[in-house]
BAVEXBA-183060 format. One record per residue (C-alpha): residue in one letter; residue number from 1; z, y, x. Coordinates in steps of 0.05 Angstrom, whole numbers. Example, Ala and Ser with C-alpha at 12.3 -4.5 7.8 and 13.67 -1.06 7.14 Angstrom:
2
[gufi "A",1,[156,-90,246]] [gufi "S",2,[143,-21,273]] 
//
This chain:
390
[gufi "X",1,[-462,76,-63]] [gufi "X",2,[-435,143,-27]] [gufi "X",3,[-363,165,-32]] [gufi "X",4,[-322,240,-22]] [gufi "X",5,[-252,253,-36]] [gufi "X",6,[-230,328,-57]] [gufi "X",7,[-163,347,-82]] [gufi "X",8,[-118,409,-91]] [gufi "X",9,[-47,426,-90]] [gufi "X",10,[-61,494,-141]] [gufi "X",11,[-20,472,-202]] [gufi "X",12,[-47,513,-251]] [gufi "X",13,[-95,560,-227]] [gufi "X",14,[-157,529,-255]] [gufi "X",15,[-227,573,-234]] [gufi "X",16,[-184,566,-164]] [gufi "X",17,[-187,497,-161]] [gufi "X",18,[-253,485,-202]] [gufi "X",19,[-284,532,-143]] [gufi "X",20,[-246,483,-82]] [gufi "X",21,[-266,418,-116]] [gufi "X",22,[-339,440,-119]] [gufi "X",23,[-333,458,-44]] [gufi "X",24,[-315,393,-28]] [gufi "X",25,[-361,363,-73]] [gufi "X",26,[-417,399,-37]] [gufi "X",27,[-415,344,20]] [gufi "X",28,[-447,297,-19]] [gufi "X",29,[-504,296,-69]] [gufi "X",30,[-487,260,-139]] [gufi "X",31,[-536,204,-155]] [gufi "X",32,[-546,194,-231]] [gufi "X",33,[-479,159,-234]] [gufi "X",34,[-413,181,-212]] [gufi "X",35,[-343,167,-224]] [gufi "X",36,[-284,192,-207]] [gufi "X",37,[-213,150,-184]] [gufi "X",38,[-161,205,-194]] [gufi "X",39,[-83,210,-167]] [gufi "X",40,[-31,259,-177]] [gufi "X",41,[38,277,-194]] [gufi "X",42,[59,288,-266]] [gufi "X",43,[62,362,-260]] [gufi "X",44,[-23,365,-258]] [gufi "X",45,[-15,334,-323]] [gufi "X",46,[34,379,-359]] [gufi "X",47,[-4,437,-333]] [gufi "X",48,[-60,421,-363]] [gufi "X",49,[-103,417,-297]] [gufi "X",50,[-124,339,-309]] [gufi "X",51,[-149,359,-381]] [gufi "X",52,[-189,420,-348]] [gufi "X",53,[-226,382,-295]] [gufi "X",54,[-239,318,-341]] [gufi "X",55,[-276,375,-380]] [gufi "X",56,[-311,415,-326]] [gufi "X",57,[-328,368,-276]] [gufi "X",58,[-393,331,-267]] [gufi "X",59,[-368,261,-280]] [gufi "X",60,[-317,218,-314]] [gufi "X",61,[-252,205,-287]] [gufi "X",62,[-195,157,-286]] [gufi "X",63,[-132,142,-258]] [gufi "X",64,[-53,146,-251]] [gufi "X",65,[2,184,-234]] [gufi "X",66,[22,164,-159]] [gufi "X",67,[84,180,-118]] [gufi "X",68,[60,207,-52]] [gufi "X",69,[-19,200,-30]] [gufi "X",70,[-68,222,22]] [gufi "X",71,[-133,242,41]] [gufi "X",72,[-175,250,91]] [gufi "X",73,[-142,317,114]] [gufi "X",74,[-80,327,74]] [gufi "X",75,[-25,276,46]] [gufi "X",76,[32,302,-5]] [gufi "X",77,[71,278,-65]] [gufi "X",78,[55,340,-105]] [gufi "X",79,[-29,340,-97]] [gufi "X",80,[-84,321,-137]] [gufi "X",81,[-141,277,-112]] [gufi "X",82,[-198,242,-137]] [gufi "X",83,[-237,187,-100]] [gufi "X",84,[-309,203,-123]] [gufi "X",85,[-371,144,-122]] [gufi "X",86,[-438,158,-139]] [gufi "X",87,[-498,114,-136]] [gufi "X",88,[-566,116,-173]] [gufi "X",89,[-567,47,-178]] [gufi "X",90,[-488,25,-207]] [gufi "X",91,[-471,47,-269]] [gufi "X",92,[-400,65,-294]] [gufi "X",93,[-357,56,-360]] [gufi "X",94,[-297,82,-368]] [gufi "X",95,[-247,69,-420]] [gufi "X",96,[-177,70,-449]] [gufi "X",97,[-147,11,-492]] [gufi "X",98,[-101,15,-547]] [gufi "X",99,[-13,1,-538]] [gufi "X",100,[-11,-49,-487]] [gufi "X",101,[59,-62,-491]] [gufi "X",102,[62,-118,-550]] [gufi "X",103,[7,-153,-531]] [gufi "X",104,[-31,-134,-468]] [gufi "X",105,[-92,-189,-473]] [gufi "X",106,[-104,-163,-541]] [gufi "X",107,[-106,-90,-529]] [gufi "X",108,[-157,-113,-477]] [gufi "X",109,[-201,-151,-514]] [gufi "X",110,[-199,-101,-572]] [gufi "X",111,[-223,-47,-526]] [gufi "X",112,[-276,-82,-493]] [gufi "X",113,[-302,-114,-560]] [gufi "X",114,[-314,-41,-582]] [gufi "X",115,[-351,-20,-525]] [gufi "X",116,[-407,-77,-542]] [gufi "X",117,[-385,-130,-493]] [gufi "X",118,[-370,-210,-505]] [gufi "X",119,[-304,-229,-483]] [gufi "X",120,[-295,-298,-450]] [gufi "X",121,[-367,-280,-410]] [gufi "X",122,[-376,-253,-345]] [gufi "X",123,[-423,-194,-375]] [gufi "X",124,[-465,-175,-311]] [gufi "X",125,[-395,-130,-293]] [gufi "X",126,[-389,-133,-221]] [gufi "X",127,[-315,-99,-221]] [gufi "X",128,[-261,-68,-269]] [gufi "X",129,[-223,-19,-235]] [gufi "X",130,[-156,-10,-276]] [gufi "X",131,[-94,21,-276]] [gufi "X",132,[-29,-1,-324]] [gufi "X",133,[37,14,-354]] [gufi "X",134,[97,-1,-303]] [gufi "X",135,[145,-34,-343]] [gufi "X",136,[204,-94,-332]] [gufi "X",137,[176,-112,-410]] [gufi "X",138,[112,-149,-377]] [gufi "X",139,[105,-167,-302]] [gufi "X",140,[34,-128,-272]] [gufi "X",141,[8,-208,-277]] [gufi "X",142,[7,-198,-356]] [gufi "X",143,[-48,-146,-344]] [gufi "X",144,[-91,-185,-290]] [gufi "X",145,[-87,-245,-338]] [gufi "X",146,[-118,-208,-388]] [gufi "X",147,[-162,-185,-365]] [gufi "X",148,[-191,-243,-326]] [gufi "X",149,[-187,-284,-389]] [gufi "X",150,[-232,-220,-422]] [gufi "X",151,[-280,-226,-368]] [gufi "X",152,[-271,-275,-327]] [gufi "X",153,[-288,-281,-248]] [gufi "X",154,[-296,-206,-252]] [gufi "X",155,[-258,-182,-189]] [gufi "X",156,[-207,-131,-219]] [gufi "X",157,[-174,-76,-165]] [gufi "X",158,[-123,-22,-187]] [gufi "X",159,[-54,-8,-194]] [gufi "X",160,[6,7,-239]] [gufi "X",161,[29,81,-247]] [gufi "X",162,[94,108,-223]] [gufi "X",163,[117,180,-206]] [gufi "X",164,[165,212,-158]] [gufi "X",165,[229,186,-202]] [gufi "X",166,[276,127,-201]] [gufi "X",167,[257,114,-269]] [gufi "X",168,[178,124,-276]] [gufi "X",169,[191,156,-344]] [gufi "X",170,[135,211,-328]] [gufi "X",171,[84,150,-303]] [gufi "X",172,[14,154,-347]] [gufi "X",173,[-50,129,-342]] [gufi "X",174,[-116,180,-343]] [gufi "X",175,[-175,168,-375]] [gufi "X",176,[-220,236,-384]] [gufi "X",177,[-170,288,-420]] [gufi "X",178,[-124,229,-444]] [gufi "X",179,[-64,205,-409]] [gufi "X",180,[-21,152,-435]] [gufi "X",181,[49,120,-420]] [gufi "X",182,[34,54,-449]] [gufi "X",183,[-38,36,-444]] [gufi "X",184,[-86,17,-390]] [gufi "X",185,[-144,58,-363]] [gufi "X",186,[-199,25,-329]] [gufi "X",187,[-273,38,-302]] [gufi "X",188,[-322,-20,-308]] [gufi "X",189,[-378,-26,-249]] [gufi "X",190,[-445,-46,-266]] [gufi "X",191,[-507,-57,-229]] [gufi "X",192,[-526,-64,-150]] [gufi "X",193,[-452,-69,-121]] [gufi "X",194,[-410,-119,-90]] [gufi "X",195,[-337,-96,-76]] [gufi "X",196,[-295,-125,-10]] [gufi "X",197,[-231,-122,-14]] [gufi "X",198,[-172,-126,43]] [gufi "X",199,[-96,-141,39]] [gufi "X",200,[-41,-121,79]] [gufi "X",201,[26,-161,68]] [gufi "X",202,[72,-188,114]] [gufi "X",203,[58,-210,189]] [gufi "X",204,[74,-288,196]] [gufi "X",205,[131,-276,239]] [gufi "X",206,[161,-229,200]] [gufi "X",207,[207,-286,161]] [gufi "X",208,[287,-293,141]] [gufi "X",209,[320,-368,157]] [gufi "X",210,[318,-381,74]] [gufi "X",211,[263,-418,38]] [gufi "X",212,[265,-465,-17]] [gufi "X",213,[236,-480,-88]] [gufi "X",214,[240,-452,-159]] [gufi "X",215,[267,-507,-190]] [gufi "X",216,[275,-467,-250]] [gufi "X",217,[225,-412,-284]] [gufi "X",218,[205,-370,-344]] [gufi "X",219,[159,-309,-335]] [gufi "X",220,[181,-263,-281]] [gufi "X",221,[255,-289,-288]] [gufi "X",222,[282,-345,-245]] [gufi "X",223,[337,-385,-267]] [gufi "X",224,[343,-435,-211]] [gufi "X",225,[333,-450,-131]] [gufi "X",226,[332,-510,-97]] [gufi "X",227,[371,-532,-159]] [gufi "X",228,[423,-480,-160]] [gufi "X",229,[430,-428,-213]] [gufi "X",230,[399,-370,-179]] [gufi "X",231,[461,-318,-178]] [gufi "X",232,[504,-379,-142]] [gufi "X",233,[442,-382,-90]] [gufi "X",234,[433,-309,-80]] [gufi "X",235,[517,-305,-61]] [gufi "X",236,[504,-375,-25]] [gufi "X",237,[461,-341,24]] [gufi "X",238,[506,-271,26]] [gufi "X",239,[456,-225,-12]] [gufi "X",240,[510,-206,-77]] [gufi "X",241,[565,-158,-65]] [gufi "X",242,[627,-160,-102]] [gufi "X",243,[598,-132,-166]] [gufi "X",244,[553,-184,-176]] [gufi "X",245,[494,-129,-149]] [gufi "X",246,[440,-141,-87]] [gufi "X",247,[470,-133,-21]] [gufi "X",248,[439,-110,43]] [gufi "X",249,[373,-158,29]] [gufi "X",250,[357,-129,-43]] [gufi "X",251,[287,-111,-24]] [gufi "X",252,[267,-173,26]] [gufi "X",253,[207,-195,-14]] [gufi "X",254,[199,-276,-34]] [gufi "X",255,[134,-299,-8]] [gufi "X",256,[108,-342,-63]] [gufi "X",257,[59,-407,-56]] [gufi "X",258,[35,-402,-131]] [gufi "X",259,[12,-484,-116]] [gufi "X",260,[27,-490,-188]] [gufi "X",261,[-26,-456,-218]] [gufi "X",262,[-95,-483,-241]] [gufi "X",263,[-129,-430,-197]] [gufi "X",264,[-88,-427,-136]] [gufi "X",265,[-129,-417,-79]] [gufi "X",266,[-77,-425,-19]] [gufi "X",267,[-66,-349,-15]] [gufi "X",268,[8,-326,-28]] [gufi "X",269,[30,-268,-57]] [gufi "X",270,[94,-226,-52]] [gufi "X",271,[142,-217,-103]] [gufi "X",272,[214,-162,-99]] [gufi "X",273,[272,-174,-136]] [gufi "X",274,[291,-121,-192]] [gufi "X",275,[347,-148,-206]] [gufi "X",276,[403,-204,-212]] [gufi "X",277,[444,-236,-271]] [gufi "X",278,[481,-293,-301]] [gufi "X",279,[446,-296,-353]] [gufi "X",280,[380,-270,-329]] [gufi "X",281,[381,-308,-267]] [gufi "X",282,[336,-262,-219]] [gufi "X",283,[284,-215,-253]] [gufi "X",284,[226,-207,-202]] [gufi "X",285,[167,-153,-210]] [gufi "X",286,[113,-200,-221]] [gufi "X",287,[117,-275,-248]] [gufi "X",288,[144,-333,-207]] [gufi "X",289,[115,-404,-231]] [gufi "X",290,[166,-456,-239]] [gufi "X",291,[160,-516,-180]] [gufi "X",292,[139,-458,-128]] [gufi "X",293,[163,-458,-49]] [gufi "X",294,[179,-392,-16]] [gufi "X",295,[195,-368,46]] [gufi "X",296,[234,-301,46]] [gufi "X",297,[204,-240,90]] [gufi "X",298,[227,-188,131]] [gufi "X",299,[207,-119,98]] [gufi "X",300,[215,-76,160]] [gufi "X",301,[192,-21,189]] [gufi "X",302,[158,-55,245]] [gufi "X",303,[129,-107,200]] [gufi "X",304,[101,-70,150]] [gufi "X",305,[59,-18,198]] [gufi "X",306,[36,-95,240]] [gufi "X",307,[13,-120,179]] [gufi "X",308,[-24,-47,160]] [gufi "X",309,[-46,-44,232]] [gufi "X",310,[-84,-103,228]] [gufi "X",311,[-114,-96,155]] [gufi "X",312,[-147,-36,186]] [gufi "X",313,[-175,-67,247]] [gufi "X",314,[-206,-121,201]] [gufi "X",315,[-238,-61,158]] [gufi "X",316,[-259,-22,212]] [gufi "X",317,[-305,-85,234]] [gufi "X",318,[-343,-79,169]] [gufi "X",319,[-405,-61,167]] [gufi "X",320,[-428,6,119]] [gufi "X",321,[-363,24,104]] [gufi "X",322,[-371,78,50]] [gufi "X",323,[-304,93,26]] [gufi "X",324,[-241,64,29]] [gufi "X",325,[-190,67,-34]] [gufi "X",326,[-117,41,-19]] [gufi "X",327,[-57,25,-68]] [gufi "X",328,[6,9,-27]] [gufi "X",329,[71,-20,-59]] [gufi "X",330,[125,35,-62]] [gufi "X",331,[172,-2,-25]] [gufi "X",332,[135,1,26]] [gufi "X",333,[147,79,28]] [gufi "X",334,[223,69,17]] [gufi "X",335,[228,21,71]] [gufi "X",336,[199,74,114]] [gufi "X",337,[249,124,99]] [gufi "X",338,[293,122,147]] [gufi "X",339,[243,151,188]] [gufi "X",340,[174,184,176]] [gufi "X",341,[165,151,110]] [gufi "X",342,[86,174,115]] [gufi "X",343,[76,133,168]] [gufi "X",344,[37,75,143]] [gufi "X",345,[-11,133,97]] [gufi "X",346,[-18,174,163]] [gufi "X",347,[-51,107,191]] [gufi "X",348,[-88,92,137]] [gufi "X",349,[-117,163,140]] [gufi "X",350,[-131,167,222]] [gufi "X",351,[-165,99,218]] [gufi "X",352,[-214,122,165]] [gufi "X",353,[-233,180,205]] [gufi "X",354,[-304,213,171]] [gufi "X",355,[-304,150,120]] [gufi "X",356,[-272,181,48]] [gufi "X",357,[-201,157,42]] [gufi "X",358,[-156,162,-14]] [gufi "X",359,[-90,119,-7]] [gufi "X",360,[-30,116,-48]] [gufi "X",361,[43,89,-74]] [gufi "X",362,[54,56,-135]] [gufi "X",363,[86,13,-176]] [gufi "X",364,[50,-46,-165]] [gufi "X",365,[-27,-67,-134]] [gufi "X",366,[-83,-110,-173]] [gufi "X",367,[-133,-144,-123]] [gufi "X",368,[-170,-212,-108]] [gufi "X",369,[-144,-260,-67]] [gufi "X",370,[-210,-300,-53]] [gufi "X",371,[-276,-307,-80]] [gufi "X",372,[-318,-373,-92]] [gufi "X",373,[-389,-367,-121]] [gufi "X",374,[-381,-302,-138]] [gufi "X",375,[-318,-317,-181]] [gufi "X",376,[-251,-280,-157]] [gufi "X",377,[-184,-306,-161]] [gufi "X",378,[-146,-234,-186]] [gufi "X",379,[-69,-231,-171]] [gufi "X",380,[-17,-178,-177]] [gufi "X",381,[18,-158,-115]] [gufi "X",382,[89,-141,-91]] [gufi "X",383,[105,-97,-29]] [gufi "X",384,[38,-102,-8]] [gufi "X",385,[-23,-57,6]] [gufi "X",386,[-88,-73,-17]] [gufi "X",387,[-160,-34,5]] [gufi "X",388,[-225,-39,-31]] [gufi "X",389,[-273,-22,18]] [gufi "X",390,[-340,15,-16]] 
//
């Protein structure tokens, strides 16, 4: 497998940027199969630019809107970029499934039905790459269940979309000339491949004095800690103001065991806090099982560019690094504001040097945890960064 990233910042100007993407595309020879992993902003949509080059250039592509990304030599929230592998020997499908917002397992298993596969088998896929709806309706775990009860093992990597917004109203998913709010694009990887994957979270010592259990759990909502109702233990600890809203420590993430599940393999994952209510209790942005411990983590600056730091170390003593794709949690980004909130992308882009590098924010990441026998243990992620390494 080879890799290239090319991008533009021309909006609508579209022999322009069909002539700089062939440029760049000039670096590397296509094998018979290519496919391309594309980011942008909104705008490249509405202009009609991600329609043009999903009919003009050489290979299928798919992807998301993003909020701010980089590449090897430029980074900006208002470019497009596409994260291009080619091999003559993996083979790629790419698709688009129905409304996932009803019932996400069975838009899944619809679309992969129709495109001649067996769901409940493994299928010979050696990864799905896919990118979904951001939405408080199902936590990003809905989607990684789905799929890994569709095809399961299969490592699945990706993201969910997001724009430049508060809301994410403009987010869609891209598949060729289609884009869609509420449905899930995705590439499947066939053939001589095996995908490594890397995670950044939080560093070990990078941890708030509260910890406990969920004594109390539905979904992504949590109605009870250590046997309090979870608004009284959020004001125990000073995190409510007056209003009943987050304080100070809205966005410290709860590092989750997940000891409760069938397939937990030791590895915890991160989960934010949207929001908190009576009634509610605390809506996270991913699920919390009921009888998990947690430990809460610090979220700053220092901590999140330690734990990136070292992600990159471990990937830069890989061997035959090809290419290096990157999804990072948007908090991270807004944690980084108060300084140079590019920070953490500018490293990500001076470590890869010559190796192809796109990385971006977004409203959630999809990666393994582990592997055993060649059967991965997928998870959605919170205020984390996670790498597939090509």
């Amino acid at each position: 497998m080879k890799c290239v990233t090319i991008h533009t910042l021309e909006l609508d100007d579209f022999d322009l940027v069909m002539e700089e993407l062939n440029e760049q595309l000039s670096k590397i020879v296509l094998g018979a199969n290519t496919v391309g992993i594309i980011n942008c902003h909104p705008e490249f949509i509405y202009s009609g630019m991600v329609a043009h080059l999903a009919n003009n250039l050489p290979f299928g592509i798919v992807g998301m809107t993003a909020a701010v990304s980089t590449v090897n030599d430029n980074l900006s929230p208002m470019m497009l970029s596409i994260f291009v592998m080619t091999a003559d020997d993996v083979e790629f499908e790419i698709g688009m499934t129905g409304d996932a917002t009803e019932n996400v397992q069975n838009a899944v298993k619809t679309k992969i039905e129709e495109m001649g596969y067996k769901t409940g088998e493994h299928n010979d896929i050696k990864m799905v790459l896919g990118f979904a709806p951001s939405t408080l309706q199902h936590p990003g775990d809905s989607y990684v269940e789905a799929w890994t009860d569709v095809l399961p093992g299969v490592p699945l990597f990706g993201a969910l979309a997001c724009d430049d917004t508060l809301t994410w109203n403009e987010a869609r998913n891209i598949c060729g000339d289609d884009f869609q709010k509420d449905a899930m694009a995705f590439v499947l990887v066939k053939g001589n491949y095996s995908p490594r994957f890397a995670i950044a979270t939080l560093p070990d010592d990078a941890v708030l004095p509260y910890r406990g259990k969920i004594t109390k759990a539905s979904g992504n909502n949590v109605y009870e800690v250590n046997g309090m109702p979870m608004i009284k233990y959020m004001d125990s600890i000073g995190f409510l103001e007056d209003e009943g809203g987050l304080g100070m420590h809205q966005h410290a993430p709860w590092d989750i065991s997940q000891q409760e599940r069938a397939d937990y393999d030791g590895v915890p994952v991160l989960r934010s806090v949207a929001l908190v209510e009576a009634e509610a209790g605390g809506v996270f942005r991913g699920k919390v099982d009921e009888g998990s411990m947690f430990v809460m983590r610090d979220v700053s600056r220092s901590a999140i560019l330690s734990a990136t730091s070292s992600t990159l170390e471990e990937i830069a003593n890989m061997d035959n690094v090809q290419g290096i794709l990157s999804f990072g949690c948007l908090l991270r980004f807004l944690m980084l504001a108060e300084g140079n909130n590019v920070e953490e992308l500018t490293k990500i882009k001076d470590s890869a040097g010559d190796v192809p590098v796109l990385a971006s924010y977004v409203g959630g990441e999809i990666c393994p945890t582990s592997s055993k026998d060649g059967v991965y243990i997928n998870r959605f992620h919170n205020c984390t960064a996670v790498f597939l390494v090509v």
